[in-house]
Biopython code that builds the backbone (N, CA, C, O; Angstrom):
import numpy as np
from Bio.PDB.StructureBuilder import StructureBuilder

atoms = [
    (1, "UNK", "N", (-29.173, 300.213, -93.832)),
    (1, "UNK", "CA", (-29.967, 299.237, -93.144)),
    (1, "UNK", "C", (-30.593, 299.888, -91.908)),
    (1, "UNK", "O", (-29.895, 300.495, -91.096)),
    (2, "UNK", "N", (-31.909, 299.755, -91.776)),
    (2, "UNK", "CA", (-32.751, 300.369, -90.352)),
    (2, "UNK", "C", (-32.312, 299.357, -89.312)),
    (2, "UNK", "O", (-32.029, 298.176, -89.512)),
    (3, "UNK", "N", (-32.302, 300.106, -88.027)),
    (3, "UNK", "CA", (-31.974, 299.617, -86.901)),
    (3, "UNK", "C", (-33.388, 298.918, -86.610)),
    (3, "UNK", "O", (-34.403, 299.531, -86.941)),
    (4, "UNK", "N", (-33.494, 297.648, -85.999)),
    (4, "UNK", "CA", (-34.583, 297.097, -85.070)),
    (4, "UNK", "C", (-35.083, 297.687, -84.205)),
    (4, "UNK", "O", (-36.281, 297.941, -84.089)),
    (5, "UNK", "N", (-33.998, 298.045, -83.319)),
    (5, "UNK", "CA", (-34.508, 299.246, -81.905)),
    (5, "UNK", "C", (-33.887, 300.420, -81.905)),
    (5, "UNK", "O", (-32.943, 300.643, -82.663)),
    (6, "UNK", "N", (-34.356, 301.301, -81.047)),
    (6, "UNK", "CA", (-33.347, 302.937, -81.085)),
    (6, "UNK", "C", (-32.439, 302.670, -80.262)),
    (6, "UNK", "O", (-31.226, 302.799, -80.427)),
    (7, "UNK", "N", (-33.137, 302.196, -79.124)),
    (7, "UNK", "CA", (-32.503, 301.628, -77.795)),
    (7, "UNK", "C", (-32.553, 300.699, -77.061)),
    (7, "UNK", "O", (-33.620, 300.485, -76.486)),
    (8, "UNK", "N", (-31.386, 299.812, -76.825)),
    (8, "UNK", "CA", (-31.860, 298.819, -75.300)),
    (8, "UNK", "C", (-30.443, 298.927, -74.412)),
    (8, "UNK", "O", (-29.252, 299.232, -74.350)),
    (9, "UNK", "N", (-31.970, 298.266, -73.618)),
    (9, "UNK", "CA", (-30.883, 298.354, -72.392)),
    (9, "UNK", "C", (-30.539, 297.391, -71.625)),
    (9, "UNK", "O", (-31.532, 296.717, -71.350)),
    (10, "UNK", "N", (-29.887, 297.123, -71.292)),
    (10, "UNK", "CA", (-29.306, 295.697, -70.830)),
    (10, "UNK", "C", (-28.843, 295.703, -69.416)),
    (10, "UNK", "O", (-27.680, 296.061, -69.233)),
    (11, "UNK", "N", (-29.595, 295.349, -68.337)),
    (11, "UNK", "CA", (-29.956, 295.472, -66.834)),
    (11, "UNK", "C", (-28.873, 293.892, -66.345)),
    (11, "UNK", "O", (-29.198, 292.706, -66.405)),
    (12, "UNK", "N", (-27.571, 294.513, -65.887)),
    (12, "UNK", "CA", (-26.907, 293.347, -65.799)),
    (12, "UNK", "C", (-26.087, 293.163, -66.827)),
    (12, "UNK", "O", (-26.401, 292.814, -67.965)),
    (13, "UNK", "N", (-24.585, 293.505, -66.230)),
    (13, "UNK", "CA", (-23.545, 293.687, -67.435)),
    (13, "UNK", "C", (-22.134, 292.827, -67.294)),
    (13, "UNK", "O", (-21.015, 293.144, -67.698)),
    (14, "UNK", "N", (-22.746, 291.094, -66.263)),
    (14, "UNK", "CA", (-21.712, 290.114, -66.705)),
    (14, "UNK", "C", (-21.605, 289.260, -67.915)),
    (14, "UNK", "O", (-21.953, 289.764, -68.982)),
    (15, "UNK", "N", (-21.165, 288.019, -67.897)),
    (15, "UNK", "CA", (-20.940, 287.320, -69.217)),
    (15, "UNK", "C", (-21.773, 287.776, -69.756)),
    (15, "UNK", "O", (-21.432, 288.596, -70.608)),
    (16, "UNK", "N", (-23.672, 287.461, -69.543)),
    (16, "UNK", "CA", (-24.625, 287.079, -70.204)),
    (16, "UNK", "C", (-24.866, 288.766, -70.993)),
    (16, "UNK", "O", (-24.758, 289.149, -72.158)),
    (17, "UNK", "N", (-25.171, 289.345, -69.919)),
    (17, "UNK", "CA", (-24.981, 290.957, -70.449)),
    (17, "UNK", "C", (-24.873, 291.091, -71.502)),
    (17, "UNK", "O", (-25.635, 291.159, -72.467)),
    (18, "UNK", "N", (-22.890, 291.180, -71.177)),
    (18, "UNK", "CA", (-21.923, 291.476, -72.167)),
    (18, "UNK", "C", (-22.018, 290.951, -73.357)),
    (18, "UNK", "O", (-21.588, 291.555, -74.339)),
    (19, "UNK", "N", (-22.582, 289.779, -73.443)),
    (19, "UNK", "CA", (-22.127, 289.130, -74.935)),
    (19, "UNK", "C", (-23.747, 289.494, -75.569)),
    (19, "UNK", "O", (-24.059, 289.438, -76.758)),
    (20, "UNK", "N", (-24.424, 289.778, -74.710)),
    (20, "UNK", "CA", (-26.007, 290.417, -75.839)),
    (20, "UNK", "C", (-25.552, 291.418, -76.064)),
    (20, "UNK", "O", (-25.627, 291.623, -77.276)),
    (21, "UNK", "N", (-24.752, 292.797, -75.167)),
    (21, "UNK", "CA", (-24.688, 293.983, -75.665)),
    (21, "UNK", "C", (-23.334, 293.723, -76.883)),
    (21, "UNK", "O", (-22.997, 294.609, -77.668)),
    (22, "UNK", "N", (-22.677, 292.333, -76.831)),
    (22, "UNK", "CA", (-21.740, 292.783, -78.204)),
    (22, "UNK", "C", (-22.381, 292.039, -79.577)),
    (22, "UNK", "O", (-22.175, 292.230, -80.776)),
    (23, "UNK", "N", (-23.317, 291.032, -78.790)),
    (23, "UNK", "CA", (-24.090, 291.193, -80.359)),
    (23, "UNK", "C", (-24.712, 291.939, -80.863)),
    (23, "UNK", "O", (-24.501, 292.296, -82.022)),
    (24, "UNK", "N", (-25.534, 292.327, -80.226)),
    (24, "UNK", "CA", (-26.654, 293.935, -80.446)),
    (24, "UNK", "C", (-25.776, 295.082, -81.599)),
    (24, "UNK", "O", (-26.204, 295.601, -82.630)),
    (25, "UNK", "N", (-23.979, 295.240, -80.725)),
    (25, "UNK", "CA", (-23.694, 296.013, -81.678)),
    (25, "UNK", "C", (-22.841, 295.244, -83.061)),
    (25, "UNK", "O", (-22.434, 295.854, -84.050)),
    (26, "UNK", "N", (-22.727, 293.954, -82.843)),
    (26, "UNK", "CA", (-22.152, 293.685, -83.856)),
    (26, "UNK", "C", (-22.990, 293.094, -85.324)),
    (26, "UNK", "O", (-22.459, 292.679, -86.354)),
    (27, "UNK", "N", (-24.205, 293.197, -85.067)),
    (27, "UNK", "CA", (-24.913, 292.585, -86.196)),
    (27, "UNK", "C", (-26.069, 294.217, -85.994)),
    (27, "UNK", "O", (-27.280, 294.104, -86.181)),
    (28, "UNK", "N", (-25.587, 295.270, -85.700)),
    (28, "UNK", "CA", (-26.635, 296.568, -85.870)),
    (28, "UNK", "C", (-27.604, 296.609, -85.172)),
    (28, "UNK", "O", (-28.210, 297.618, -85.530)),
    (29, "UNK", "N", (-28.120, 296.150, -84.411)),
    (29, "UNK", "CA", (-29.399, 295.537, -83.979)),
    (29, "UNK", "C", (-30.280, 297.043, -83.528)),
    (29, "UNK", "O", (-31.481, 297.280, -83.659)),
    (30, "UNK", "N", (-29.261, 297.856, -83.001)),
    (30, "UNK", "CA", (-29.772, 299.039, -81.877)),
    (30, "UNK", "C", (-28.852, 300.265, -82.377)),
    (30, "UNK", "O", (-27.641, 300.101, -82.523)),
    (31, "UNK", "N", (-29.428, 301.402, -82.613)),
    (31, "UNK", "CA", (-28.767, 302.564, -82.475)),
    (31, "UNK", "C", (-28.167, 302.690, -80.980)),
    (31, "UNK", "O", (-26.941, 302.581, -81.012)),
    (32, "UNK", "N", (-28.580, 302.849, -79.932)),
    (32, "UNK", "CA", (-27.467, 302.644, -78.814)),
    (32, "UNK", "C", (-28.480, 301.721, -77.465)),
    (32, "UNK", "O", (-29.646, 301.473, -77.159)),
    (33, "UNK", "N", (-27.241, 301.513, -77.067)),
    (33, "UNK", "CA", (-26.966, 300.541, -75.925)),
    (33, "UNK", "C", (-26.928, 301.088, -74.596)),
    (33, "UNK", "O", (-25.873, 301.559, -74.170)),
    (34, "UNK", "N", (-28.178, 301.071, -73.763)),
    (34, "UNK", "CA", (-27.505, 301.216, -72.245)),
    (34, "UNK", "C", (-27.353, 300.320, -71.344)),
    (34, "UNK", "O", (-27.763, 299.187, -71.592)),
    (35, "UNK", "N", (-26.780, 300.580, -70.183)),
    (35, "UNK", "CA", (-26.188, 299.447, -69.336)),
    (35, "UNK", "C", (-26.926, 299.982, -67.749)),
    (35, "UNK", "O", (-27.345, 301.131, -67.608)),
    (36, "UNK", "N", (-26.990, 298.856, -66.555)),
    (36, "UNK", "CA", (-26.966, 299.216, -66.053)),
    (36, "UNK", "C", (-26.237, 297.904, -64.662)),
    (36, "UNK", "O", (-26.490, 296.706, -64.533)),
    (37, "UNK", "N", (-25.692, 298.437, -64.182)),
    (37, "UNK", "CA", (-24.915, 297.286, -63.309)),
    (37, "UNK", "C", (-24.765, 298.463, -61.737)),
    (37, "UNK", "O", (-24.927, 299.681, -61.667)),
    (38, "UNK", "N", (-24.414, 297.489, -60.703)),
    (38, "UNK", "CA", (-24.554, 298.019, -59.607)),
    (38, "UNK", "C", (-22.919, 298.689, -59.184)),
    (38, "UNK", "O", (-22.787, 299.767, -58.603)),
    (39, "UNK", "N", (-21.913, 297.919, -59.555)),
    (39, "UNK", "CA", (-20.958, 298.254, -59.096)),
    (39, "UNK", "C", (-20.134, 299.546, -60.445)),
    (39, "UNK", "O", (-20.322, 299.443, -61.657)),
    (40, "UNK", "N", (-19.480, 300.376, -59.942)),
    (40, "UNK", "CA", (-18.787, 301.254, -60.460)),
    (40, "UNK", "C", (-17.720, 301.154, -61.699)),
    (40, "UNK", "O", (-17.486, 301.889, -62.658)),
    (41, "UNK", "N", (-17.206, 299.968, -61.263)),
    (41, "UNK", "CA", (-15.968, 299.347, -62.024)),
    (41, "UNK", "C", (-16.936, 298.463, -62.880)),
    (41, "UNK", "O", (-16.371, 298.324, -63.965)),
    (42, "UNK", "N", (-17.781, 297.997, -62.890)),
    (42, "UNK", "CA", (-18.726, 297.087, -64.213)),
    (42, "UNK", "C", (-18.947, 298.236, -64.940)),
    (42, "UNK", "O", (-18.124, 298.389, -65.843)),
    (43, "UNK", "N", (-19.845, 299.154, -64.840)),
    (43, "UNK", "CA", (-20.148, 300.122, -65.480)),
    (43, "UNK", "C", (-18.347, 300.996, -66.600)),
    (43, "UNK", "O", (-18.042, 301.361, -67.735)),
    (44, "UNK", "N", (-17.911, 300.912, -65.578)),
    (44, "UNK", "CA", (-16.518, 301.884, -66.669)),
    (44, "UNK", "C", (-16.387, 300.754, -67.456)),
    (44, "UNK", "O", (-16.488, 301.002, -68.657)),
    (45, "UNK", "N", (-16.106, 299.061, -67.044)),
    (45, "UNK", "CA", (-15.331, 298.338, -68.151)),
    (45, "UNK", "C", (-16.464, 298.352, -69.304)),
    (45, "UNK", "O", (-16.185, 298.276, -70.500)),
    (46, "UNK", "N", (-18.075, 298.484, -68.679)),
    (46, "UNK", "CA", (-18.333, 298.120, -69.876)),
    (46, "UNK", "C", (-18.366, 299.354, -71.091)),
    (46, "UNK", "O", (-18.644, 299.235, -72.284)),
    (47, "UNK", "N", (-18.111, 300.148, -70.585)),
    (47, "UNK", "CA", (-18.039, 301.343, -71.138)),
    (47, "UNK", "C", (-16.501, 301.145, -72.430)),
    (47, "UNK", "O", (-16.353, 301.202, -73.651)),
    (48, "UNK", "N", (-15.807, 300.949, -71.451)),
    (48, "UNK", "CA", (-14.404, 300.355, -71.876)),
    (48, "UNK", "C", (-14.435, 299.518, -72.982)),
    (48, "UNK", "O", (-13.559, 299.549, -73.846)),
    (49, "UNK", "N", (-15.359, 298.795, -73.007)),
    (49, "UNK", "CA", (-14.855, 297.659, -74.154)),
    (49, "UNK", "C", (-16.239, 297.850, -75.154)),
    (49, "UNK", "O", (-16.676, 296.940, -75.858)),
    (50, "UNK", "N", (-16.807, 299.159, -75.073)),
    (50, "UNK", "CA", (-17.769, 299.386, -76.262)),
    (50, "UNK", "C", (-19.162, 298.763, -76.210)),
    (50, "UNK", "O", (-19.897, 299.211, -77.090)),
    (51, "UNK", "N", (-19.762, 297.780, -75.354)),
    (51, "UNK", "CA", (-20.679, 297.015, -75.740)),
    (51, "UNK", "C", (-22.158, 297.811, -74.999)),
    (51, "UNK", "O", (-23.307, 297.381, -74.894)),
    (52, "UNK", "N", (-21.645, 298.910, -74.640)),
    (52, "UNK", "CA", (-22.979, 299.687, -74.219)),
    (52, "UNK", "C", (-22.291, 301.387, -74.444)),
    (52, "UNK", "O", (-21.111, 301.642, -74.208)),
    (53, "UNK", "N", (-23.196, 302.307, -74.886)),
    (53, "UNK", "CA", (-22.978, 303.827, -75.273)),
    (53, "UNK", "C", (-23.189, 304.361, -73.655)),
    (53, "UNK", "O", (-22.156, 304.868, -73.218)),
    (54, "UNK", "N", (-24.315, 304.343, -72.699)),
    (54, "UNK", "CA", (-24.218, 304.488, -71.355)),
    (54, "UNK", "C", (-24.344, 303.958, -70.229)),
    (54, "UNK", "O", (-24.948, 302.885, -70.231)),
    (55, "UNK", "N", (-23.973, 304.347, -69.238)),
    (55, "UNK", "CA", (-23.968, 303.396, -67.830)),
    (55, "UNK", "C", (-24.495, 304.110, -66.923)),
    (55, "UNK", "O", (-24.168, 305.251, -66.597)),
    (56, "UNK", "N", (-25.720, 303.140, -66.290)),
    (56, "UNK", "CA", (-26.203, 303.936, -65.039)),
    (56, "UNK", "C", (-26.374, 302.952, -64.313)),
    (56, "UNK", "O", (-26.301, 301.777, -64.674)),
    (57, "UNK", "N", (-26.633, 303.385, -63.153)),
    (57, "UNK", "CA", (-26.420, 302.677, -61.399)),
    (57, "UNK", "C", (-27.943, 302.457, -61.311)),
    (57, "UNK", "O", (-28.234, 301.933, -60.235)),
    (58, "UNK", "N", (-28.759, 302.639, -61.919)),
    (58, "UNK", "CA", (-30.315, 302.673, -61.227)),
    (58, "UNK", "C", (-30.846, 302.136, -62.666)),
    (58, "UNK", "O", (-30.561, 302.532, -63.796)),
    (59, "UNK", "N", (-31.725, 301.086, -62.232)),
    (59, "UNK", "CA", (-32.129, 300.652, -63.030)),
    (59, "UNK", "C", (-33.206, 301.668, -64.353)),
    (59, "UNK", "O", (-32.946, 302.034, -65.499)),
    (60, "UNK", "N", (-34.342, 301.818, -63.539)),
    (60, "UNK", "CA", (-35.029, 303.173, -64.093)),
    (60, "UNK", "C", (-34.414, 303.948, -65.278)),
    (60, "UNK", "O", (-34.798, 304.155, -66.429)),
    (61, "UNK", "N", (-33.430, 304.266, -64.646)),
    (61, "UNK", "CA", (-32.451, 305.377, -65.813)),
    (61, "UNK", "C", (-32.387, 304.815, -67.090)),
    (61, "UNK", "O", (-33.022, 304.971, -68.133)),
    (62, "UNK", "N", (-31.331, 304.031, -66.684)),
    (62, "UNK", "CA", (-30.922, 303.035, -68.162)),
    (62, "UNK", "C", (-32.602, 302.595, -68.785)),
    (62, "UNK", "O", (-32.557, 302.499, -70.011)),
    (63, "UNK", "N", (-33.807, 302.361, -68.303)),
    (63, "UNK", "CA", (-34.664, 302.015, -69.585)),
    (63, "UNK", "C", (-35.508, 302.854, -70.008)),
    (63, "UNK", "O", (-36.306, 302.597, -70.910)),
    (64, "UNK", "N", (-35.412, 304.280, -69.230)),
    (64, "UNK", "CA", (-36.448, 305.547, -69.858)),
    (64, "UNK", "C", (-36.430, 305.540, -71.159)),
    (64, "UNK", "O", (-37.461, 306.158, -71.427)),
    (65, "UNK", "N", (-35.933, 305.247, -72.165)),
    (65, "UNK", "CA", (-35.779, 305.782, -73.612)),
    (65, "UNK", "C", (-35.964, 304.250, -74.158)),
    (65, "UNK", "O", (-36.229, 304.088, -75.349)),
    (66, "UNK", "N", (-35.837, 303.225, -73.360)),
    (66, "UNK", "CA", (-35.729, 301.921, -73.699)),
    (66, "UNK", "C", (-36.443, 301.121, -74.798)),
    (66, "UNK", "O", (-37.552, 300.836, -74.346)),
    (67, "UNK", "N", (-36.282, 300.556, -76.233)),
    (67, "UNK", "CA", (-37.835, 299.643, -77.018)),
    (67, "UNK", "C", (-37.350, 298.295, -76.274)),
    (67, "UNK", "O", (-38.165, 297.498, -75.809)),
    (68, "UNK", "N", (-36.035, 298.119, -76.205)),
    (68, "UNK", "CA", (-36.243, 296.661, -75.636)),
    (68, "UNK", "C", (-35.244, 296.341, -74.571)),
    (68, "UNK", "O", (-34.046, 296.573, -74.739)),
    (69, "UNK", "N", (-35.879, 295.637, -73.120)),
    (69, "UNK", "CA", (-35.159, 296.275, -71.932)),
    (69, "UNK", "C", (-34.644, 294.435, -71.963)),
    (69, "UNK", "O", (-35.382, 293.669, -72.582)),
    (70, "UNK", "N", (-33.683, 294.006, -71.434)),
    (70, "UNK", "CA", (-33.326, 292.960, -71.505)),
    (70, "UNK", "C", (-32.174, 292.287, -70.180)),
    (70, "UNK", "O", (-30.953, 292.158, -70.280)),
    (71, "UNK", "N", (-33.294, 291.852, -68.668)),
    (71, "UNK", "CA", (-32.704, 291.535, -67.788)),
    (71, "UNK", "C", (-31.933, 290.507, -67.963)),
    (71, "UNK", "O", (-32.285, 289.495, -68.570)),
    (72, "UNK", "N", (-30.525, 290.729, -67.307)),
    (72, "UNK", "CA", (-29.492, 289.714, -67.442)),
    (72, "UNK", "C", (-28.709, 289.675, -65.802)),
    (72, "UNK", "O", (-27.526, 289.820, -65.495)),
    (73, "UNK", "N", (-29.886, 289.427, -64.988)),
    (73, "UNK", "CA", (-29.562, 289.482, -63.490)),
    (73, "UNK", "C", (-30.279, 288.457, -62.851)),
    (73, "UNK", "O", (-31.459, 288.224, -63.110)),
    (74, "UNK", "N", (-29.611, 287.832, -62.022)),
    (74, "UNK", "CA", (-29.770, 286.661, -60.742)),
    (74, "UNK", "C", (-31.143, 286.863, -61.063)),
    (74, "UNK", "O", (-31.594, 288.008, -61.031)),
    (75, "UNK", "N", (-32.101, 285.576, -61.470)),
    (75, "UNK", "CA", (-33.416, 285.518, -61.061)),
    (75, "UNK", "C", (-34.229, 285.863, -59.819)),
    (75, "UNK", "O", (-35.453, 285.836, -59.953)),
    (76, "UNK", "N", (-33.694, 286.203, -58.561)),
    (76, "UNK", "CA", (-33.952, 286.510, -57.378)),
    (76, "UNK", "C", (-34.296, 288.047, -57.852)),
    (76, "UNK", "O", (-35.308, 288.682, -57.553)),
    (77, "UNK", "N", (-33.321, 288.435, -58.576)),
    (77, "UNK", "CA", (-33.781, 290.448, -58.684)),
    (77, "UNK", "C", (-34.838, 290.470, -59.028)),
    (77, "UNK", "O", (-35.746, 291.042, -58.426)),
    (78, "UNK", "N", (-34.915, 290.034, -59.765)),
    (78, "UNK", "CA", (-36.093, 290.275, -60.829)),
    (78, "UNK", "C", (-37.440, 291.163, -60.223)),
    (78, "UNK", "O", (-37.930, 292.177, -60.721)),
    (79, "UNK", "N", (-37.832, 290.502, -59.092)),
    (79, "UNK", "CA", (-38.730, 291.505, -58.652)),
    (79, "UNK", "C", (-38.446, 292.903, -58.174)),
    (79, "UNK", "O", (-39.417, 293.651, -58.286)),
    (80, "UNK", "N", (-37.569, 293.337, -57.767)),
    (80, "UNK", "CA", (-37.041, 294.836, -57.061)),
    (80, "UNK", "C", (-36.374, 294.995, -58.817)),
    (80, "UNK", "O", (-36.221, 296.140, -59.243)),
    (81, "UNK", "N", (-36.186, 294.363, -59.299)),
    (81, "UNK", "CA", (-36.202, 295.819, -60.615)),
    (81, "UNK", "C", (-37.224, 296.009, -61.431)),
    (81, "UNK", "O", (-37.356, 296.981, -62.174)),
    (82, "UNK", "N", (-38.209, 294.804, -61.283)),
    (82, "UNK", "CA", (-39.732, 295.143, -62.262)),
    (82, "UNK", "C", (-40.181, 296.458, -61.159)),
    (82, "UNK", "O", (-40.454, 297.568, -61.617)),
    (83, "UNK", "N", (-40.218, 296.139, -59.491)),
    (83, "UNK", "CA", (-40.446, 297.749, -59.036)),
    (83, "UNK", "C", (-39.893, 299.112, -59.370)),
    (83, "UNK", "O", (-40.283, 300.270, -59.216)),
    (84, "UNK", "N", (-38.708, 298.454, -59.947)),
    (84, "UNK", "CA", (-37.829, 300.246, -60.009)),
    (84, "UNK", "C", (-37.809, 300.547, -61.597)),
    (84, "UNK", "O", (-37.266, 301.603, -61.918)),
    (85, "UNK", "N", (-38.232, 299.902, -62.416)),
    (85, "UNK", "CA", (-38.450, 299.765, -63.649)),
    (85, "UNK", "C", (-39.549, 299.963, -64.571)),
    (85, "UNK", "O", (-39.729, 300.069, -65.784)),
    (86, "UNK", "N", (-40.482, 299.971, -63.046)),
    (86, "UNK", "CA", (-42.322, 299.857, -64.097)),
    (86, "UNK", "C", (-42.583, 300.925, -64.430)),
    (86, "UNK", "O", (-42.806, 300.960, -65.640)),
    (87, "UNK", "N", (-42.697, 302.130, -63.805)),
    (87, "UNK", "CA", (-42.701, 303.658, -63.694)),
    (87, "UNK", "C", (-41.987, 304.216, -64.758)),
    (87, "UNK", "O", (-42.294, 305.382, -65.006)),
    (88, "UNK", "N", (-40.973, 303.626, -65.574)),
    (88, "UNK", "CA", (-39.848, 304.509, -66.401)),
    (88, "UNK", "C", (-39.965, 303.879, -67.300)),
    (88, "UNK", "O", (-39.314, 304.287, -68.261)),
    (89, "UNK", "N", (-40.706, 302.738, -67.509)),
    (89, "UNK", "CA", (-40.512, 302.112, -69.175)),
    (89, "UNK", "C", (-41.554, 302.835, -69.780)),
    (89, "UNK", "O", (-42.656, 303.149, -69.331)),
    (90, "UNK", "N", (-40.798, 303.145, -71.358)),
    (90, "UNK", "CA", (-41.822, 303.724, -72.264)),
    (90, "UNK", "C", (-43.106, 302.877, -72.913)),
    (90, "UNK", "O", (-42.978, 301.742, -73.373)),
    (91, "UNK", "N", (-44.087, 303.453, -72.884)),
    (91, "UNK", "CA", (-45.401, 302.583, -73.667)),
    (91, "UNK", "C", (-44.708, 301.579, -74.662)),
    (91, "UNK", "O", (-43.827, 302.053, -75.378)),
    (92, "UNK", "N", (-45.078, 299.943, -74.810)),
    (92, "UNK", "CA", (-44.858, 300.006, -76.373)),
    (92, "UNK", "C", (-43.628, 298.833, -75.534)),
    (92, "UNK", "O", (-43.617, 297.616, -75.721)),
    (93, "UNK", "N", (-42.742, 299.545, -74.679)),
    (93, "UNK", "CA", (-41.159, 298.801, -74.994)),
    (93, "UNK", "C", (-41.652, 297.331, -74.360)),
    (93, "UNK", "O", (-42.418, 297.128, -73.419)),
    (94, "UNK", "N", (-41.044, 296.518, -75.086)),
    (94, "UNK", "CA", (-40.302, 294.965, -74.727)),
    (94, "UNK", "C", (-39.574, 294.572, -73.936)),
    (94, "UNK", "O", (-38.359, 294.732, -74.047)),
    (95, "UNK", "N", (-40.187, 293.895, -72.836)),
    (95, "UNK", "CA", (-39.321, 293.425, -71.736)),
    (95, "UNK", "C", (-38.872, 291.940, -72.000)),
    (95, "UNK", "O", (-39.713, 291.177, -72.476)),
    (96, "UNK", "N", (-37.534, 291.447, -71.710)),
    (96, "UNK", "CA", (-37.474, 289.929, -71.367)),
    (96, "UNK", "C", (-36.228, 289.708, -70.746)),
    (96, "UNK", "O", (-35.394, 290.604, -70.618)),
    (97, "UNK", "N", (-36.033, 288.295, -70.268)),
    (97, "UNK", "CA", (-34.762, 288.255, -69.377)),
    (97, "UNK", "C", (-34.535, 286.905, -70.442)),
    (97, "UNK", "O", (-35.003, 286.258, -71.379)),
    (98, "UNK", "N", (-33.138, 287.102, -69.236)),
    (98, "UNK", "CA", (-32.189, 285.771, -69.731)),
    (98, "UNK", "C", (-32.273, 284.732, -68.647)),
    (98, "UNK", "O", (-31.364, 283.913, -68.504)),
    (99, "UNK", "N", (-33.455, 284.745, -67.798)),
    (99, "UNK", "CA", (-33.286, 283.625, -66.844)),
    (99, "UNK", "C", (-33.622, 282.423, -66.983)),
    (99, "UNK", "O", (-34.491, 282.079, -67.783)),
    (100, "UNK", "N", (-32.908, 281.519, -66.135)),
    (100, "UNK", "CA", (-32.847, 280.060, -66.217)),
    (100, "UNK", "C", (-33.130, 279.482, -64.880)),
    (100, "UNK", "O", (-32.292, 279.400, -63.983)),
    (101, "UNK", "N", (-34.281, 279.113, -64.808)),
    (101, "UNK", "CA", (-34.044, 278.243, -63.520)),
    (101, "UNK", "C", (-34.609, 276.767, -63.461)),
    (101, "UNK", "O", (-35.755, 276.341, -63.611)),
    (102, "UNK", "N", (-33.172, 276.007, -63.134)),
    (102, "UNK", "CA", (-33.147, 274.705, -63.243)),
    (102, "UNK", "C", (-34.190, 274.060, -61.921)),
    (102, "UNK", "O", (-35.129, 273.364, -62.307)),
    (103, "UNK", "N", (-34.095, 274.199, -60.947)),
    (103, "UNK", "CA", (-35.232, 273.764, -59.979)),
    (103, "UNK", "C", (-35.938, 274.430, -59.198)),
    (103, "UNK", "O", (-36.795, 273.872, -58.513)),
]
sb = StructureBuilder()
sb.init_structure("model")
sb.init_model(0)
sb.init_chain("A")
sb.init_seg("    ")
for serial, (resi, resn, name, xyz) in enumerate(atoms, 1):
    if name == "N":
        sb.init_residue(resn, " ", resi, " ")
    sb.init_atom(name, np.array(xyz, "f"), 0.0, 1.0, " ", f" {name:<3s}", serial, name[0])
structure = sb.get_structure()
């Protein structure tokens, strides 16, 4: 079975994160998974429990190789990572978030 994407990356690695990067790998979706979260200890667990192949601290990093980049961070970020993010996404890749805002 062909993979959908080569890569995504998943910007924001709590609940919402986590449970896209364990569907992604549990129904094939992606040859690999990157992560990117701010704190040190997010990055190892998620490493830890499989639902992303790498972890980086900077947003940029995690989506250089990216087809589909997939924010899962406080709607407030959103702008300071479309800045640190615009420069490093590849032609072509798919951006979208998981945000919700009720008012």
């Amino acid at each position: 079975m062909s993979k959908d994407f080569d890569t995504v990356a998943i910007i924001g690695l709590g609940l919402i994160g986590s449970s896209i990067g364990h569907a992604i790998r549990k129904h094939g979706l992606a040859d690999r998974i990157t992560g990117c979260a701010r704190s040190e200890a997010t990055r190892d667990r998620a490493l830890e429990l499989g639902f992303i192949d790498e972890a980086f601290s900077d947003a940029a990093g995690s989506v250089a190789d990216a087809d589909l980049i997939i924010l899962c961070s406080p709607v407030g970020t959103f702008g300071d990572i479309a800045k640190a993010i615009s420069g490093a996404m590849k032609p072509g890749a798919i951006l979208s978030d998981t945000g919700s805002v009720k008012q």
